[in-house]
LOGU-160069 format. One line per 2 residues: number of its first residue (from 1); their letters; for each residue y, x, z of C-alpha. Coordinates in steps of 0.001 Angstrom, whole numbers, plus 500000, padded with zeros to 6 digits. Layout:
NUM> a> Y,X,Z ~ ...
//
This chain:
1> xx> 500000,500000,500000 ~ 503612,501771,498920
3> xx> 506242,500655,501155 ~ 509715,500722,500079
5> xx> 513170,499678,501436 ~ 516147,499140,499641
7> xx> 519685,499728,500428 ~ 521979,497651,497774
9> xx> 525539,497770,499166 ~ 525441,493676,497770
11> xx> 524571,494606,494301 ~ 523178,491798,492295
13> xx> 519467,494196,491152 ~ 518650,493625,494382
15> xx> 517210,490062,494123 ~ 515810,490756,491204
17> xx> 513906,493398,492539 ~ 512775,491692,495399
19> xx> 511400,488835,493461 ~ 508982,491426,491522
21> xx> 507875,493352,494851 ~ 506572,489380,495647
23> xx> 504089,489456,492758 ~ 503309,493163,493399
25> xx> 499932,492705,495687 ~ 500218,496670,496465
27> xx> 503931,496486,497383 ~ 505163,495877,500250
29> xx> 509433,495515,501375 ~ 509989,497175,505035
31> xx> 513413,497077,505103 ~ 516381,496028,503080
33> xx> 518855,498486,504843 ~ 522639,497389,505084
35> xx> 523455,501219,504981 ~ 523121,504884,505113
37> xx> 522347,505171,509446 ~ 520087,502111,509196
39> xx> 518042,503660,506264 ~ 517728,507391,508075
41> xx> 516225,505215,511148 ~ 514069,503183,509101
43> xx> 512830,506078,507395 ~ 512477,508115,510862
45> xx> 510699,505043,512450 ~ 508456,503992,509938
47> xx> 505724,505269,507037 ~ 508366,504692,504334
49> xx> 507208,506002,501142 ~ 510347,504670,498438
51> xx> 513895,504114,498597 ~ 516089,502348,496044
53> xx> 519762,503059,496512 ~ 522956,502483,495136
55> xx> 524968,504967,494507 ~ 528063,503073,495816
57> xx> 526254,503099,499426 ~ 528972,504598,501269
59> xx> 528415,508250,502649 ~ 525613,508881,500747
61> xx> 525405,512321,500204 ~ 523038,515248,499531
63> xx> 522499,515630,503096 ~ 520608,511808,503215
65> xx> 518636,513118,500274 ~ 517153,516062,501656
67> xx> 516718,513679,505138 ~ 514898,511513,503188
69> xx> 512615,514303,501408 ~ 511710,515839,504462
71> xx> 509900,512422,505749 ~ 508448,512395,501668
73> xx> 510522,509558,500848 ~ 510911,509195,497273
75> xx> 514554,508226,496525 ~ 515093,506265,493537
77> xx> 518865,505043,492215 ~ 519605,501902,489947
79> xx> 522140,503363,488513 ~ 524756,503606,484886
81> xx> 524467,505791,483084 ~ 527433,506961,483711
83> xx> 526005,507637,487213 ~ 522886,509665,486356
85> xx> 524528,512969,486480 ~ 525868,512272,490131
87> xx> 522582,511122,490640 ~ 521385,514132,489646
89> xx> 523768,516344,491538 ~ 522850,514494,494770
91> xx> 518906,515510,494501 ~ 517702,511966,493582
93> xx> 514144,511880,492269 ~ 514564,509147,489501
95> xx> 517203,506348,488310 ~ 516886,503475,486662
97> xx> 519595,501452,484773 ~ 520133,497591,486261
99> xx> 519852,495886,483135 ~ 516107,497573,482696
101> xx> 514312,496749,486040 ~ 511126,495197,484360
103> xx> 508211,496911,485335 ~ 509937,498818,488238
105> xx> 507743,497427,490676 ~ 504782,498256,489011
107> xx> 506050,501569,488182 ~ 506509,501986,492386
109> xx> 503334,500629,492798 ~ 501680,503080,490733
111> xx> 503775,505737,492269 ~ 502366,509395,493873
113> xx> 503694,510400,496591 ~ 504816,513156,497740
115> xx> 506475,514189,494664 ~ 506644,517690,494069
117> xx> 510518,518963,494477 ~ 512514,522070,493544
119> xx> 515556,521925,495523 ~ 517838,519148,494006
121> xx> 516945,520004,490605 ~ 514765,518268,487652
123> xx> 511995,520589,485592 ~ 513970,520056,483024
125> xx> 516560,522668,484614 ~ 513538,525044,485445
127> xx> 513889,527384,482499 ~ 517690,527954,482878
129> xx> 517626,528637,486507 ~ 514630,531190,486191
131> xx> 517379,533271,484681 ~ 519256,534243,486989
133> xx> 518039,537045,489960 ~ 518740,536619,493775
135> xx> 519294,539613,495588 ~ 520304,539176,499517
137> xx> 521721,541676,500967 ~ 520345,541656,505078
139> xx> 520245,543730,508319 ~ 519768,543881,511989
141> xx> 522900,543579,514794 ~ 525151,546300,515079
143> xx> 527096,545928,511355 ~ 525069,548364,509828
145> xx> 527854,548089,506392 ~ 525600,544979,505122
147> xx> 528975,543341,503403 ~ 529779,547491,501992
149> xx> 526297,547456,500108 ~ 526908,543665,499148
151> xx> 530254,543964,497526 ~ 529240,547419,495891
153> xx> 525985,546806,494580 ~ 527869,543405,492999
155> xx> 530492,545712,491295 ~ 527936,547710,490093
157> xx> 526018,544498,488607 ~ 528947,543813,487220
159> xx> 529970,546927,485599 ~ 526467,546601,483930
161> xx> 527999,543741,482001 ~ 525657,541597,484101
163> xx> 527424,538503,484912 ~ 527500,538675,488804
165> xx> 528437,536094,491344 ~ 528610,537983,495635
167> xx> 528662,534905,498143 ~ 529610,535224,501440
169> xx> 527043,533516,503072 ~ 527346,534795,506782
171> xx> 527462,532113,509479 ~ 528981,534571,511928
173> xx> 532060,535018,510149 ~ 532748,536526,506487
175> xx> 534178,539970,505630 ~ 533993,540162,501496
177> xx> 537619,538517,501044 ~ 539240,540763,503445
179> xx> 537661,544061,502154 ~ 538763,542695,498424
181> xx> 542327,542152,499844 ~ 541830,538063,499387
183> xx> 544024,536481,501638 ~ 543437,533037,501168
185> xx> 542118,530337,504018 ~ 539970,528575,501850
187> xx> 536708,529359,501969 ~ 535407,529549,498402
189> xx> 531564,528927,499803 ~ 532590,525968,501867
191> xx> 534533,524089,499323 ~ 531725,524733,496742
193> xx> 529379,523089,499809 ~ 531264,520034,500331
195> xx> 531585,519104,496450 ~ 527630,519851,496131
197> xx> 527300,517460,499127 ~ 528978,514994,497869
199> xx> 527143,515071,494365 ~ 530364,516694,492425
201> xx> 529668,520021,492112 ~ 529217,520674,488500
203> xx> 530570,524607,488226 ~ 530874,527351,490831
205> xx> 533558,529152,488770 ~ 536003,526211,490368
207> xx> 535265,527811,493799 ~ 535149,531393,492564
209> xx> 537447,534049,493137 ~ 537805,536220,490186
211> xx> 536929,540415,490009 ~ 536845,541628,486742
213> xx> 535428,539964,484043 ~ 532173,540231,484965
215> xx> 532288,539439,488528 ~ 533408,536473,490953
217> xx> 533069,535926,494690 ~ 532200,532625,496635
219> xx> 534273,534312,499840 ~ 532553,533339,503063
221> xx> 534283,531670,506511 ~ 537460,532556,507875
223> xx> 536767,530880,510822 ~ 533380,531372,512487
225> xx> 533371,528082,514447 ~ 533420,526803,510621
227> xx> 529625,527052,510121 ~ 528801,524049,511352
229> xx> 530476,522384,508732 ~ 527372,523771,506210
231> xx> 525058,521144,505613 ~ 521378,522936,504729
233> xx> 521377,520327,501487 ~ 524326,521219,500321
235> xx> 523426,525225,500232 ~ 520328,525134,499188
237> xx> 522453,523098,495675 ~ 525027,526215,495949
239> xx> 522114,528625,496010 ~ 520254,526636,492756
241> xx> 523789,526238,490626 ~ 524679,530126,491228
243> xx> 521291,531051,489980 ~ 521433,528750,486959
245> xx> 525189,529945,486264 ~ 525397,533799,487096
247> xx> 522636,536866,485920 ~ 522686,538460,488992
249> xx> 523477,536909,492576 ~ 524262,538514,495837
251> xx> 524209,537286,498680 ~ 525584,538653,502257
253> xx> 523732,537519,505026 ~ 523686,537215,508566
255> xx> 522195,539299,511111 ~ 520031,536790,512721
257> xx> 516820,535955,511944 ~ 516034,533111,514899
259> xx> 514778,530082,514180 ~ 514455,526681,515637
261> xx> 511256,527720,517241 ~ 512933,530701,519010
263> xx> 516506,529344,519843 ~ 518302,527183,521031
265> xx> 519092,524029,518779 ~ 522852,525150,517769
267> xx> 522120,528936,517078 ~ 519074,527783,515046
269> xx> 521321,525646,512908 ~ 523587,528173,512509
271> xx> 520914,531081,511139 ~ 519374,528176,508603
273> xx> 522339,529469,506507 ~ 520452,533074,506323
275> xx> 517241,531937,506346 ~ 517921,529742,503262
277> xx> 519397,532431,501383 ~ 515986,535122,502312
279> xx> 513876,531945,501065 ~ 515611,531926,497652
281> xx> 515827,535903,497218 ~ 514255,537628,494796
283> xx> 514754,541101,496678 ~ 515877,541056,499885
285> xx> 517741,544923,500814 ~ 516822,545771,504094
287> xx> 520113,547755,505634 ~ 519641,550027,508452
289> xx> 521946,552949,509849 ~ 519979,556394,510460
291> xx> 520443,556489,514094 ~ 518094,555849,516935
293> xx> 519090,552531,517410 ~ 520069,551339,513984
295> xx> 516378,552531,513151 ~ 514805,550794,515760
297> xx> 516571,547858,515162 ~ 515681,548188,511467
299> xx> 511904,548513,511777 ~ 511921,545533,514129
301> xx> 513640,543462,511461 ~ 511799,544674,508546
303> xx> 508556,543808,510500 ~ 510294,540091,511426
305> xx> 511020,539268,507599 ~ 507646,540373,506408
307> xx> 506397,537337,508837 ~ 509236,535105,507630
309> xx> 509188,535879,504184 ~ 505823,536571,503379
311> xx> 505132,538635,499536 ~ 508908,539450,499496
313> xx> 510252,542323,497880 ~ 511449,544145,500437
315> xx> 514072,547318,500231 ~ 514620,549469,502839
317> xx> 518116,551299,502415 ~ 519741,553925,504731
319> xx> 523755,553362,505292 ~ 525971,556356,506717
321> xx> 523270,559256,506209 ~ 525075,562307,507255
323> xx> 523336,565913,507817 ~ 525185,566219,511532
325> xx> 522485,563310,512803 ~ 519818,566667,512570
327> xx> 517311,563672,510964 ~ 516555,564991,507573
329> xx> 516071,562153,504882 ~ 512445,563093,504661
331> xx> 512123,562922,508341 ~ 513809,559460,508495
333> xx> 511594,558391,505271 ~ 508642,559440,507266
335> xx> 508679,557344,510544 ~ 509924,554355,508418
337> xx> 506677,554846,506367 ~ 504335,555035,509601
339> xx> 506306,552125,511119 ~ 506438,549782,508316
341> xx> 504802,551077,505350 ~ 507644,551270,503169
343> xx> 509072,553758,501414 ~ 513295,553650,501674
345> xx> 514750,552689,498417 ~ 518178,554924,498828
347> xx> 519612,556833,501477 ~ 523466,556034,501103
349> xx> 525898,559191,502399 ~ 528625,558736,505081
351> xx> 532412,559043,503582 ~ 534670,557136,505909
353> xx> 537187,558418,503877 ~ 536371,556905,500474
355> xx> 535158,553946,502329 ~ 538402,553482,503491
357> xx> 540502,554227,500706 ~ 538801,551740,499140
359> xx> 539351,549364,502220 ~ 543157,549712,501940
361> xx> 543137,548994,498435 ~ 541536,545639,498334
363> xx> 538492,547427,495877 ~ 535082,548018,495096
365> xx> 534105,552183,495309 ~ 533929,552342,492001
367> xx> 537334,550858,491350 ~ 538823,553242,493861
369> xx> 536575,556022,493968 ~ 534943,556385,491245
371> xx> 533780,559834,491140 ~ 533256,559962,495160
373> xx> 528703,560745,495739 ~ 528620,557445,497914
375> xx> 530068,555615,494607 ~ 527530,557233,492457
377> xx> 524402,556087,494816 ~ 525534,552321,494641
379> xx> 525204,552988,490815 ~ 521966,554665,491380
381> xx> 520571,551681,493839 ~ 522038,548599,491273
383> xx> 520270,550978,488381 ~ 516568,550846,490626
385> xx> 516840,547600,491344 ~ 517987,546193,488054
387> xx> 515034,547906,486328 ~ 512873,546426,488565
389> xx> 514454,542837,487665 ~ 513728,543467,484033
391> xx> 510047,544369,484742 ~ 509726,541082,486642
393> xx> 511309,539295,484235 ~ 509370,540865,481374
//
């Protein structure tokens, strides 16, 4: 027996609908649902396995999609078509139009659920978003220069003629606009967010901040307390569109890898944002400083997102190597293989100097230091890892 429930907001289908689910003998009506709160409880309370909406509900939004998906709902709209691209854009499975509701109740009847889902998006977008390559940029507490490698490997994407979008996806408050000299209050990520929440978010070059020609930036927070405002439906449509629209993404991270099973309810809400964007990586760079505590902390996380992210491709790289630590590359290369079994992917040198030359200018390294060694082993780095995107995607 499918059950479904309907939410109308007084549109004249409804009746019509209900007089087929009668003559249905496997159909069964649990609820018509005066609005958004009463369907989430329905839903919540009961073995619900349809919905039929209107689009006109008010506050539906991506965020009582994906509610709805998580207790396998499948969320139909009767719809315009007009409409079907919002519908679309707000992660419904199907639509139908009003004037073509004959056989809809056999059509729910016959109906499998769960339906396999990607995100908000249709197969019929699965070819275009393949294109594009995720790479997060993470690592443990203590700033180990996560948002340096971010912005610099981007650059170097981008100077690759790869067309490169860096969001600034860390919940603890961002850095990229302020190292790029961006002094705007609008956060380019949360605006992007909200329009993808309410089903309006049809390009990320809207929300973009422009570097070049080949590179934008989503820029992150400029208020911590603001991450609450980042619903986990909404992102997970940011993180689909800026694979579909850019070659190469990067995204900066958080530090904290906590979940709802090892936090508190608000901190695990808060992390979702970085655990969403390790889910959707297709390498995750592990950053780690070449001290005793930045490589404790390192080998702890590397261990941690090998259980959270199982098979991902995982690179180690070592921030603010300098030959007055007495640790030898080959020496720090060797207790990260005993510990975790990698090998480290680049060993980036300390120049505070360059670093902050670059700083004060509002620039990438290679923008203001081109020449400097640290410059040249970004290049290196985006070289390794964009051969091993074209091998993957070979």
């Amino acid at each position: 027996m499918t059950a479904i429930v309907t939410v109308a907001a007084g549109e004249a289908w409804e009746l019509a609908l209900l007089q087929q689910v009668q003559i249905e003998r496997d159909l069964t009506l649990a609820r018509r649902c005066v609005d958004v709160p009463d369907l989430l409880a329905v839903v919540a309370a009961h073995e619900i396995h349809v919905a039929v909406i209107s689009l006109d509900v008010a506050g539906l939004d991506t965020d009582t999609i994906y509610r709805l998906h998580q207790h396998k709902v499948v969320v139909i709209a009767v719809v315009g078509g007009q409409n079907e691209r919002r519908a679309k854009a707000l992660g419904i499975d199907a639509t139908t139009n009003p004037r073509d509701l004959t056989g809809l109740a056999a059509f729910l009847t016959n109906l499998v659920v769960p339906v396999a889902r990607v995100s908000s998006n249709s197969d019929d977008d699965a070819g275009d978003i393949a294109n594009g390559t995720v790479v997060a940029i993470w690592g443990p507490s203590g700033a180990p220069g996560r948002s340096t490698v971010a912005l610099n490997l981007a650059a170097e994407f981008a100077c690759g003629q790869r067309r490169t979008l860096l969001i600034d996806a860390d919940p603890y408050g961002g850095a990229i606009a302020q190292m790029l000299g961006i002094l705007d209050e609008v956060s380019g990520f949360l605006a992007a967010a909200r329009a993808a929440n309410s089903g309006s978010l049809a390009s990320l070059a809207d929300f973009a901040y422009g570097v070049g020609q080949q590179l934008s930036v989503l820029t992150g927070l400029p208020r911590a307390a603001q991450w609450n405002q980042l619903r986990s439906s909404a992102v997970e449509v940011v993180f689909a569109k800026a694979r579909e629209q850019a070659a190469v993404v990067v995204i900066d991270c958080g530090f904290s890898l906590e979940s709802a099973g090892a936090a508190d309810g608000a901190t695990a809400l808060r992390n979702q944002l970085t655990l969403q964007a390790l889910d959707h990586a297709d390498v995750i760079v592990v950053v780690g400083a070449p001290d005793p505590v930045g490589l404790t902390r390192l080998t702890r996380g590397f261990l941690e997102l090998e259980e959270l992210v199982p098979g991902a491709d995982l690179r180690i790289v070592i921030n603010r190597h300098r030959p007055q630590m007495g640790w030898s590359s080959e020496q720090i290369a060797s207790t990260l293989r005993r510990l975790t079994g990698a090998e480290p992917a680049a060993f980036l040198p300390l120049e505070q100097g360059a670093i902050d030359h670059a700083l004060m200018a509002g620039q990438s390294m290679r923008e203001a230091v081109p020449d400097s060694p640290l410059t040249r082993s970004f290049g290196k780095l985006a070289d390794q890892l964009g051969g091993s995107m074209s091998e993957s995607s070979a």
